[in-house]
C-alpha positions, 0 to 999 in steps of 0.5 A: 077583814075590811073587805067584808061586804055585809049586806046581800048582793043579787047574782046579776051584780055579782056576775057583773062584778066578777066580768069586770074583774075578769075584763081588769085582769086582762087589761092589765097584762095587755091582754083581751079575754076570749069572747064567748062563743054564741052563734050556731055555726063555728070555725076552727078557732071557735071551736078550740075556744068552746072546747078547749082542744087545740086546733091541731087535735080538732083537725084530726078528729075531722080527719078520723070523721069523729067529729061533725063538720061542714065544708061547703065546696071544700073551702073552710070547716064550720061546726054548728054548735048544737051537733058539738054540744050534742057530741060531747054529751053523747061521749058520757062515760058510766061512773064506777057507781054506775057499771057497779050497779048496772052489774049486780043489777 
C-alpha cells in the first residue's frame, strides 16, 4: 500500500507515465517497441503493425484483391491508411442483438 498515489493525476501525465514504463520494458529485454504507425501511406510491415496480421496473410488477401493497395509500376505494395481503416470498419459483423432484432422487427 505504499504505492498509493492520493492526489489527481491529469490523463497527459498519465499517458506519459505509462510510455515511459512501456519504453523501460522494452529496454530492459533489449527490446524497442513498434512505433505507431501515423503517415497515410503504408508498406507491408506498417501495415502488419497496424493491424496485427502477419505479412503472409496481408499478401494473400492482396492476391484475392480483398484488401485495397497500390503498386506503382509493379514495384513494392503501399496502402493508404484511410482505405485500411475504412476497410476494417466496412467488415462489422451484426451482433446476435442485432439480427434478433432486425428479425422480429
Amino acid at each position: 500500500m505504499d504505492d498509493v498515489i492520493l492526489f489527481p493525476l491529469r490523463i497527459s501525465d498519465l499517458d506519459q507515465m505509462i510510455r515511459q514504463a512501456v519504453n523501460d520494458a522494452f529496454s530492459l529485454q533489449g527490446q524497442k517497441p513498434q512505433p505507431a504507425i501515423e503517415s497515410e501511406i503504408l508498406n507491408i510491415e506498417e501495415l502488419s503493425v497496424l493491424t496485427g496480421y502477419q505479412k503472409g496473410y496481408l499478401h494473400k488477401l492482396v492476391h484475392e484483391r480483398k484488401l485495397p493497395f497500390y503498386k506503382p509500376q509493379g514495384g513494392r505494395l503501399y496502402f493508404l491508411r484511410s482505405e485500411i481503416l475504412t476497410w476494417i470498419k466496412n467488415s462489422r459483423r451484426a451482433t446476435r442483438q442485432e439480427i434478433s432484432q432486425a428479425v422480429n422487427g
